[in-house]
N, CA, C and O of each residue as an XYZ file, in Angstrom:
600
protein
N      10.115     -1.115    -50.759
C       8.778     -1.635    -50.607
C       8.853     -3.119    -50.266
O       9.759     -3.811    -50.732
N       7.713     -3.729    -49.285
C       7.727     -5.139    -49.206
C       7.114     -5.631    -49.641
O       5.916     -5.594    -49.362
N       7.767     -6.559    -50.821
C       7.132     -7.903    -51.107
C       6.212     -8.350    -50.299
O       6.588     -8.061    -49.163
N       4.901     -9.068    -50.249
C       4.411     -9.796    -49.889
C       5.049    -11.324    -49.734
O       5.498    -12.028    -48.831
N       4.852    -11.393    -50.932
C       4.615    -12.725    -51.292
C       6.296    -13.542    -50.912
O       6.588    -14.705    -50.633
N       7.013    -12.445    -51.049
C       8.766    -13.109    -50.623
C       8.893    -13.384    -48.856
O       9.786    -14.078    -48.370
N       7.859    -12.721    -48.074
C       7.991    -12.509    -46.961
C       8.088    -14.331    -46.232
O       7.349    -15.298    -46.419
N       9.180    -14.186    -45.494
C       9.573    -15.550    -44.873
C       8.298    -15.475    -43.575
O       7.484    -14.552    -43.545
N       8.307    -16.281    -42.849
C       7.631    -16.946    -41.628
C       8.555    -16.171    -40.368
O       8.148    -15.493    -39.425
N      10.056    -16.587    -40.780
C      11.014    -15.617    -39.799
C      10.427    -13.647    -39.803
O      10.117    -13.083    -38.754
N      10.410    -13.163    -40.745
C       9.612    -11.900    -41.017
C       8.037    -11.925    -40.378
O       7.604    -11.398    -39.353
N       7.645    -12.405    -40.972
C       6.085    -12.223    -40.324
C       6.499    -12.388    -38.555
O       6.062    -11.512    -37.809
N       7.193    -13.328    -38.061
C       7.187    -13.235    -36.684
C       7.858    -12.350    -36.101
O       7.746    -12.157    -34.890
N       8.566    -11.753    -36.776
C       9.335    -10.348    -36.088
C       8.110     -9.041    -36.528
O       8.043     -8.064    -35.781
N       7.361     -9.107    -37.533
C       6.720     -8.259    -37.705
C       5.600     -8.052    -36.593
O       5.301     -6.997    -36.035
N       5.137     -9.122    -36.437
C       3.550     -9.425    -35.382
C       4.667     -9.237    -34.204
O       4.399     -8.292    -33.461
N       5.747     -9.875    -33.914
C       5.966     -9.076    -32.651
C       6.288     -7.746    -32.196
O       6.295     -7.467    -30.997
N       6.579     -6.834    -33.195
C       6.917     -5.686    -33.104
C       5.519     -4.762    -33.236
O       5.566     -3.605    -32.817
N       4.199     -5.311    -33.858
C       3.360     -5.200    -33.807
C       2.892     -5.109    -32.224
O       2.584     -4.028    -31.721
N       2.872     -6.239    -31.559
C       2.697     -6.594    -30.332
C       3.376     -5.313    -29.352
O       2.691     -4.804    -28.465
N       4.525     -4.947    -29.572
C       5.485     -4.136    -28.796
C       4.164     -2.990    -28.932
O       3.293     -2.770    -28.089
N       4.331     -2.384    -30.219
C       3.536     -1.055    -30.923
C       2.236     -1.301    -29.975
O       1.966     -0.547    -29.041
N       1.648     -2.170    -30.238
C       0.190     -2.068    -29.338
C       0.805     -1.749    -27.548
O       0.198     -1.006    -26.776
N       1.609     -2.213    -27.323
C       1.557     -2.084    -26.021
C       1.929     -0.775    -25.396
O       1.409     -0.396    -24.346
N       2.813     -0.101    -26.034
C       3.152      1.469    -26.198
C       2.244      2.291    -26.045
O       2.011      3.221    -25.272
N       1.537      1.598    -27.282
C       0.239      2.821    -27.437
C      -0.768      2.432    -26.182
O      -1.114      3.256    -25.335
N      -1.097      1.339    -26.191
C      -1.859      1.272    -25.072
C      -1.673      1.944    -23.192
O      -2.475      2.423    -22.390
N       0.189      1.557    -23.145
C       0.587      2.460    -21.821
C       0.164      4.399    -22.174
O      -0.131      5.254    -21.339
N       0.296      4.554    -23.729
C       0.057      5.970    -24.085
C      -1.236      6.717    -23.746
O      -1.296      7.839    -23.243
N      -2.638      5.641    -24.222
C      -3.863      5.934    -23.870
C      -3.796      5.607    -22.254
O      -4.473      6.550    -21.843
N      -3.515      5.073    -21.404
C      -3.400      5.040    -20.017
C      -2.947      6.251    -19.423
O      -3.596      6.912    -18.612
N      -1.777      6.528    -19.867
C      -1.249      8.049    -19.310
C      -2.056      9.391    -19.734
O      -2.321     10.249    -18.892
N      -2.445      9.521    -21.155
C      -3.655     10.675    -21.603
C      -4.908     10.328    -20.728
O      -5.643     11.303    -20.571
N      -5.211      9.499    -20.292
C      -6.225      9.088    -19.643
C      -6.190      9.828    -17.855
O      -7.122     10.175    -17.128
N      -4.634      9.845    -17.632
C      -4.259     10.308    -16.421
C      -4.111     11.843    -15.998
O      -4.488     12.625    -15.125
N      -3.456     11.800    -16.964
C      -2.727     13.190    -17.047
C      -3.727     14.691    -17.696
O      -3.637     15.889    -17.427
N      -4.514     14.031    -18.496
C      -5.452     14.971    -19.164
C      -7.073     14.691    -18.528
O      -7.342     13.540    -18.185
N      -7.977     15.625    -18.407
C      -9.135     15.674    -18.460
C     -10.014     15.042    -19.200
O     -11.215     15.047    -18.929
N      -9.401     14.307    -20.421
C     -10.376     13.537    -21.366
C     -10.297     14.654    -22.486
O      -9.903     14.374    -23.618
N     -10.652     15.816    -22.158
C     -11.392     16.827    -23.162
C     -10.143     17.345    -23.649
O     -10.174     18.534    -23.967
N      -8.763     16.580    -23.821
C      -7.369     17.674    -24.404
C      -7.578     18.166    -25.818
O      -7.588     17.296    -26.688
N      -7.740     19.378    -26.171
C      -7.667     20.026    -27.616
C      -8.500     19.972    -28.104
O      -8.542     19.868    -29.330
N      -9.606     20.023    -27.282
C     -11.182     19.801    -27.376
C     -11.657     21.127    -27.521
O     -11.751     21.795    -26.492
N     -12.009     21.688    -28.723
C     -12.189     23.566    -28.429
C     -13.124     23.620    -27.683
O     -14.100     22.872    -27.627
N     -12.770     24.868    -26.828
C     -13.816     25.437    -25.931
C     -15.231     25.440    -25.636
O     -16.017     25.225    -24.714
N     -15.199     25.681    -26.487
C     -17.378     25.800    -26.377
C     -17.505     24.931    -26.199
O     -17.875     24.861    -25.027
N     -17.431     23.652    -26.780
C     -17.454     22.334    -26.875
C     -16.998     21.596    -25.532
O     -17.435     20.472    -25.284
N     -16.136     22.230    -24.695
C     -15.803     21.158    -23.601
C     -16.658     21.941    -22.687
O     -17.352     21.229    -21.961
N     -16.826     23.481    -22.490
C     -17.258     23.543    -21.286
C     -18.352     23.470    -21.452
O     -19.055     24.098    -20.660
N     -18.868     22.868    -22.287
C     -20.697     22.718    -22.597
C     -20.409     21.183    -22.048
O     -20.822     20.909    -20.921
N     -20.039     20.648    -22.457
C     -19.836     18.971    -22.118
C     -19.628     18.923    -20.534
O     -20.353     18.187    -19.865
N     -18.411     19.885    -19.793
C     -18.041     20.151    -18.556
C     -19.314     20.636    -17.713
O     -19.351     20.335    -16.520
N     -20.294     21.327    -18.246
C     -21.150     21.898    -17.664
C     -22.142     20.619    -17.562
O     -22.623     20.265    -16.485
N     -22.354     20.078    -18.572
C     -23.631     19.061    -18.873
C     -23.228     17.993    -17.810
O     -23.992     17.836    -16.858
N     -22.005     17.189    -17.900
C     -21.724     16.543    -16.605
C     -21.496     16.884    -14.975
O     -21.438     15.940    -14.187
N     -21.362     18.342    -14.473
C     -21.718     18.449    -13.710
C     -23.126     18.497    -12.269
O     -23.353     18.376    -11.065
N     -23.941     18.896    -14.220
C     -24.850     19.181    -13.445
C     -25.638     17.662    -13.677
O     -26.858     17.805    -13.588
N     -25.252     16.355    -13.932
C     -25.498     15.240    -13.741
C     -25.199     14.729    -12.299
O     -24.254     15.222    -11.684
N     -26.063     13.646    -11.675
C     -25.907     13.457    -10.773
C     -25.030     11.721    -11.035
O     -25.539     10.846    -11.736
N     -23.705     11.555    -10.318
C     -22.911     10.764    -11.033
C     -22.493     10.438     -9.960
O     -21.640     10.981     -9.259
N     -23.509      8.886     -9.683
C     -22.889      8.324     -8.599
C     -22.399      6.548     -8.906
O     -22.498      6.023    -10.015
N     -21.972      5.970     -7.888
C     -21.136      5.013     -8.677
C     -22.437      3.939     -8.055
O     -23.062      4.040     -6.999
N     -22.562      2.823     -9.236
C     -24.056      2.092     -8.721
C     -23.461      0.968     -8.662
O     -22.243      0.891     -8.498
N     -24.306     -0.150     -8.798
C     -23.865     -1.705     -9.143
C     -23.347     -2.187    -10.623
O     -22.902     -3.272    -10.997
N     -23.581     -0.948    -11.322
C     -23.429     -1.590    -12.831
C     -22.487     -1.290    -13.047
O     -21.760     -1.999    -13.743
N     -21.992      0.148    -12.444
C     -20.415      0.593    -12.776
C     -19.658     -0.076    -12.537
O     -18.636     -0.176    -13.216
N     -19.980     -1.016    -11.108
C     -18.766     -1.882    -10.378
C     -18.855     -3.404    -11.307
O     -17.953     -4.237    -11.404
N     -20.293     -3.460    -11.964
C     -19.863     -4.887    -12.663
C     -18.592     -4.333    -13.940
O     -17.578     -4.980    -14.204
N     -18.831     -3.519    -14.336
C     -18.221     -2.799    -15.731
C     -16.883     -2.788    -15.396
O     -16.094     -3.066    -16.300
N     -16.446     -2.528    -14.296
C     -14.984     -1.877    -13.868
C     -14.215     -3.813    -13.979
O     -13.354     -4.174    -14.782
N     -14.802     -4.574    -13.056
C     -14.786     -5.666    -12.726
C     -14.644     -6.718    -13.985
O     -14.062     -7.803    -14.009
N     -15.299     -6.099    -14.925
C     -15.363     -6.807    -16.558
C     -14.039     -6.192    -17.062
O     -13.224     -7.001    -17.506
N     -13.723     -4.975    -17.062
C     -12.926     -4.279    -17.266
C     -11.241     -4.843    -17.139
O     -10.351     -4.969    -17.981
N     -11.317     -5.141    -15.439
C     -10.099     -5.667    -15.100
C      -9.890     -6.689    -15.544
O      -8.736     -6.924    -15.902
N     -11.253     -8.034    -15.750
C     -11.136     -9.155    -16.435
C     -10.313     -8.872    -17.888
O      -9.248     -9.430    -18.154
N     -10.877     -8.071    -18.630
C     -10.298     -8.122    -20.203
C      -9.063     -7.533    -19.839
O      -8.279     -7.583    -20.786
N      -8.602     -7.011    -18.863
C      -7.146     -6.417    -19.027
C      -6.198     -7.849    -19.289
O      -5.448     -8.346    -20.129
N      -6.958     -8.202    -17.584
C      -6.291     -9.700    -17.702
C      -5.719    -10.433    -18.728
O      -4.574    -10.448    -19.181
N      -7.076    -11.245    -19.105
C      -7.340    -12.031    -20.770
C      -6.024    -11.554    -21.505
O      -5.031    -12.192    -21.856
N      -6.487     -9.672    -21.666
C      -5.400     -9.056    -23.042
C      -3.978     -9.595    -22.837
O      -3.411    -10.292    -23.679
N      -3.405     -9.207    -21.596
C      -2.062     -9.580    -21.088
C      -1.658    -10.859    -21.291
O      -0.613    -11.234    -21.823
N      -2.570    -11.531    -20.825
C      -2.434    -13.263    -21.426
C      -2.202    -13.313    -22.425
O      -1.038    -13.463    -22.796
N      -3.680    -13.157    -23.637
C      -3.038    -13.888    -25.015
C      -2.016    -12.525    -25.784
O      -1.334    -12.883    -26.743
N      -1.944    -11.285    -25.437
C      -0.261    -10.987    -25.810
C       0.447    -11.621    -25.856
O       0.862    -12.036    -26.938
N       1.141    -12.176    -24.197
C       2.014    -13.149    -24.103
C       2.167    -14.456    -24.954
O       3.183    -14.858    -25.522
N       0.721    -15.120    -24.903
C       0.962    -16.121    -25.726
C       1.100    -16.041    -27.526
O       1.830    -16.799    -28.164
N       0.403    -15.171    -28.022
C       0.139    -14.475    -29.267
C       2.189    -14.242    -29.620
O       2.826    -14.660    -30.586
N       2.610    -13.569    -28.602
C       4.400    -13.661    -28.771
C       5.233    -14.856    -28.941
O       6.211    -15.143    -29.632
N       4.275    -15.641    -27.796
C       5.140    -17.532    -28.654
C       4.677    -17.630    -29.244
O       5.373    -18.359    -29.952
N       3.530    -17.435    -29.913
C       3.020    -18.224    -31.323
C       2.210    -19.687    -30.407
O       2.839    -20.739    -30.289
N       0.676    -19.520    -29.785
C       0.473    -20.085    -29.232
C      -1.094    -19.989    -29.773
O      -1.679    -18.910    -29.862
N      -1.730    -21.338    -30.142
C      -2.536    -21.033    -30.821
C      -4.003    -20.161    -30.218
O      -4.807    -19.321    -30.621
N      -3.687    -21.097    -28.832
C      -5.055    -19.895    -27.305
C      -5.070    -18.211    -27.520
O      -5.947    -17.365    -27.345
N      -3.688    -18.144    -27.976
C      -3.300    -16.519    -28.222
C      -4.143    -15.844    -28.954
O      -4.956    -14.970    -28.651
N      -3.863    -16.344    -29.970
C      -4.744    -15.460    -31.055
C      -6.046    -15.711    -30.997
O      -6.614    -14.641    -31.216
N      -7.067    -16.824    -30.763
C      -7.814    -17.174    -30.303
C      -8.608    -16.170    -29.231
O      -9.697    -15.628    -29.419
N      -7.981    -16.100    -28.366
C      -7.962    -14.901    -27.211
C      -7.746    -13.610    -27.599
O      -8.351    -12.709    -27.019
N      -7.038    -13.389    -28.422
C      -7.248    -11.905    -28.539
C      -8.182    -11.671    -30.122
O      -8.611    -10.538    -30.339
N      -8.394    -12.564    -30.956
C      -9.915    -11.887    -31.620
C     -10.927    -12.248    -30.991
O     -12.029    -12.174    -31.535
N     -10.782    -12.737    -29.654
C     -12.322    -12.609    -29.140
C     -12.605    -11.444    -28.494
O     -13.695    -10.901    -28.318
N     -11.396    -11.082    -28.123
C     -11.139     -9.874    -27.280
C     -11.453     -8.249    -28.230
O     -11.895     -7.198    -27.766
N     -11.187     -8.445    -29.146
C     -11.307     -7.739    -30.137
C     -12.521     -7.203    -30.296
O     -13.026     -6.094    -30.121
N     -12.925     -8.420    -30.727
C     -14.450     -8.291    -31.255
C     -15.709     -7.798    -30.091
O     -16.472     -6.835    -30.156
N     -15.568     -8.958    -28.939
C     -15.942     -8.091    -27.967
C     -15.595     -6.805    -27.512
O     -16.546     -6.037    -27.370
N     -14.396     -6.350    -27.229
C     -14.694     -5.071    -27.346
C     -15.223     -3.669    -28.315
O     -15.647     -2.551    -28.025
N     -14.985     -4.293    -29.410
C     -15.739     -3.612    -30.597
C     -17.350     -3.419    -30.153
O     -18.066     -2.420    -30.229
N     -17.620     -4.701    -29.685
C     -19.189     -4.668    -30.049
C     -19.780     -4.406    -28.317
O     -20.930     -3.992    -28.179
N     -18.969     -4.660    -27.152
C     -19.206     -3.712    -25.838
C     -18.971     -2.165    -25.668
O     -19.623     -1.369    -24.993
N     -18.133     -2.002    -26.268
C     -17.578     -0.491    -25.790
C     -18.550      0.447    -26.014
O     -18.069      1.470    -25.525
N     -19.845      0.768    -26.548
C     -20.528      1.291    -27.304
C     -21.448      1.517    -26.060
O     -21.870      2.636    -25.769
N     -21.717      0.461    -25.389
C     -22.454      0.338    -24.263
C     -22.250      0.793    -22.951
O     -23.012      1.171    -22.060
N     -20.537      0.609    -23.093
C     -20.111      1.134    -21.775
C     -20.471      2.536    -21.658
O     -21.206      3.108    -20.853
N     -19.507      3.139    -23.047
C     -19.731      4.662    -22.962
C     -20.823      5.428    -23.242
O     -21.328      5.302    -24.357
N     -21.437      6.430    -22.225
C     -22.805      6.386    -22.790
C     -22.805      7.665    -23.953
O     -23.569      7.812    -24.907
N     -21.644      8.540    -23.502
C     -21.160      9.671    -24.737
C     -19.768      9.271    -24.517
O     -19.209      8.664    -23.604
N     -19.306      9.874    -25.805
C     -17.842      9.910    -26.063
C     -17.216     11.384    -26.705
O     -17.156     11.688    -27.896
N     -16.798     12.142    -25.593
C     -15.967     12.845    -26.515
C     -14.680     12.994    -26.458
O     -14.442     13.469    -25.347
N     -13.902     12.878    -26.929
C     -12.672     12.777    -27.220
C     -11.982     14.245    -28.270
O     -12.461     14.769    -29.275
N     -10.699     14.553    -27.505
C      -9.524     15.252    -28.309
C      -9.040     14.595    -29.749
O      -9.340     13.470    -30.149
N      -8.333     15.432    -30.333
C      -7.982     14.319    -31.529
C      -6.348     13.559    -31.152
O      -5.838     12.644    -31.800
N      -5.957     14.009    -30.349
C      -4.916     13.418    -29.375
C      -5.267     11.614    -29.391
O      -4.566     10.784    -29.970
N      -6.813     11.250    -28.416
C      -6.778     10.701    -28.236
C      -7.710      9.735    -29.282
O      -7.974      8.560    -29.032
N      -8.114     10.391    -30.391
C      -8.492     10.043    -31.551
C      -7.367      9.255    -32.362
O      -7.633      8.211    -32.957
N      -5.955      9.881    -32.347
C      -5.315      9.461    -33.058
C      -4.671      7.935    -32.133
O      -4.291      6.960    -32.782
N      -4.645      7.939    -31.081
C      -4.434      6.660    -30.029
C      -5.351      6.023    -30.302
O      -4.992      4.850    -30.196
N      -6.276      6.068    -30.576
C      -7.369      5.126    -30.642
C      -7.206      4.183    -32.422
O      -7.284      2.966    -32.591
N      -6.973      5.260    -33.498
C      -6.719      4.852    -34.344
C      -5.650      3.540    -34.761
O      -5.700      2.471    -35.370
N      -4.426      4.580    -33.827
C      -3.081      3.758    -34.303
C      -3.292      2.233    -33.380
O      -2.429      1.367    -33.523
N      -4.537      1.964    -32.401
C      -4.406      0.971    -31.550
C      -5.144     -0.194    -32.239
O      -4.951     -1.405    -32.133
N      -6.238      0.646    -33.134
C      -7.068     -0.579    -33.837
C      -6.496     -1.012    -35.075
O      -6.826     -2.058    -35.635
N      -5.261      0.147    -35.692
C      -4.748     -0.559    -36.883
C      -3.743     -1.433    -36.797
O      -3.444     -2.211    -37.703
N      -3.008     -1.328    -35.400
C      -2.135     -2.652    -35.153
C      -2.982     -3.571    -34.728
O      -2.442     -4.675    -34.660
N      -4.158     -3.560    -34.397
C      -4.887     -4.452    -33.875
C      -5.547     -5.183    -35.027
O      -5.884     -6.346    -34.804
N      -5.720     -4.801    -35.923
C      -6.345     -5.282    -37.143
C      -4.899     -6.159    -38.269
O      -5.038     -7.064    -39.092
N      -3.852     -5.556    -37.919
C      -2.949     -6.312    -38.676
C      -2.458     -7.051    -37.705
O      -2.053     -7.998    -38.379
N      -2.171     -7.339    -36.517
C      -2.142     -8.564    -35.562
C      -3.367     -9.562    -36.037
O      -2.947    -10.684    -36.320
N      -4.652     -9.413    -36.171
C      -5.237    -10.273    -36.363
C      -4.802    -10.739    -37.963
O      -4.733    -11.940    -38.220
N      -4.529     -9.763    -38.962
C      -4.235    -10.335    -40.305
C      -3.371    -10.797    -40.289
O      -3.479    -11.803    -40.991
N      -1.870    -10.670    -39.647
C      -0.822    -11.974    -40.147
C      -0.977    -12.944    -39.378
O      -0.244    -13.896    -39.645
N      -2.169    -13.172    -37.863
C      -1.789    -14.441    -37.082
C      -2.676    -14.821    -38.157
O      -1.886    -15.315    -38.963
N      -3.685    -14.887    -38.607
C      -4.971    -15.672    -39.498
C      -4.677    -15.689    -40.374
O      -4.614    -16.873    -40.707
N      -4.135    -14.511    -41.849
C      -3.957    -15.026    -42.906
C      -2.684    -14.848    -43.505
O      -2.693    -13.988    -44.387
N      -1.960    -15.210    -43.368
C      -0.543    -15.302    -43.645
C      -0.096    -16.708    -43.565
O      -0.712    -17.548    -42.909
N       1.125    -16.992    -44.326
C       1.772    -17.932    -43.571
C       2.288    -18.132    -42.451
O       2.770    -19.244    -42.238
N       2.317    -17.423    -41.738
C       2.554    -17.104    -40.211
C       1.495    -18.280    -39.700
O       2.001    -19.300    -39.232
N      -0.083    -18.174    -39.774
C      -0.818    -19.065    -39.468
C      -0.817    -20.373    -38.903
O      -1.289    -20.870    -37.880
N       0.092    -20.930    -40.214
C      -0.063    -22.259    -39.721
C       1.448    -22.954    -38.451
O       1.475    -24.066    -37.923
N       2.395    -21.937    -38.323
C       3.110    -21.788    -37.267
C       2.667    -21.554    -35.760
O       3.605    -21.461    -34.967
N       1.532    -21.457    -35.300
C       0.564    -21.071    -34.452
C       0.132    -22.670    -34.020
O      -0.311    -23.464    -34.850
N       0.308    -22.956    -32.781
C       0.437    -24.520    -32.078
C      -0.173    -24.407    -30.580
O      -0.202    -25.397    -29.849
């Protein structure tokens, strides 16, 4: 078991970076389920082709808002890639940048999607992405790790 409280500054920075690695994994992971699958993987039946049916018979064309969204989209990829990088030196813009990133997406995503259904495949990607994401923000902010951040 780990000590907390024994944990060096050398530890916390191998931890948040391996953290960092973990998010990025998972994130190439939700990219490829995103590719490779329909959205609806292990989604029981009734349930998808009712969903499959309901979006077809929507008329789903691409407008001005989709293209601002996509366009916002590529922006935060951006941003993310950035303060990763910097968040890995220990740079204080880093972390900075990615709980804004955070939070905004917490509090956009809701908007983007107008339903969500999801497999538990990609339930569980989603999970494991916000709990490294939530302990990236806890050792850059409250740890001694913190005040190593320049």
């Amino acid at each position: 078991m780990i000590k907390i409280k024994n944990l060096t500054t050398k530890d916390l920075t191998t931890y948040l970076r391996e953290l960092i690695l973990l998010e990025i994994i998972i994130s190439i992971f939700f990219v490829i389920s995103a590719f490779v699958s329909d959205g609806y993987f292990m989604v029981p039946a009734p349930i998808r082709e009712f969903v499959v049916s309901y979006e077809n018979g929507l008329n789903l064309e691409f407008n001005k808002l989709d293209l601002l969204w996509v366009g916002l989209l590529f922006i935060m990829i951006i941003v993310y890639v950035y303060s990763l990088t910097k968040l890995w030196k220990l740079k204080d813009i880093g972390r900075k940048l990615y709980l804004f990133l955070f939070i905004f997406e917490v509090l956009v995503t809701p908007f983007i999607l107008k339903y969500n259904l999801v497999g538990p495949i990609n339930m569980i990607i989603d999970s494991l992405y916000y709990g490294a994401a939530i302990l990236i923000i806890v050792i850059s902010y409250a740890s001694k790790l913190s005040s190593s951040f320049k």
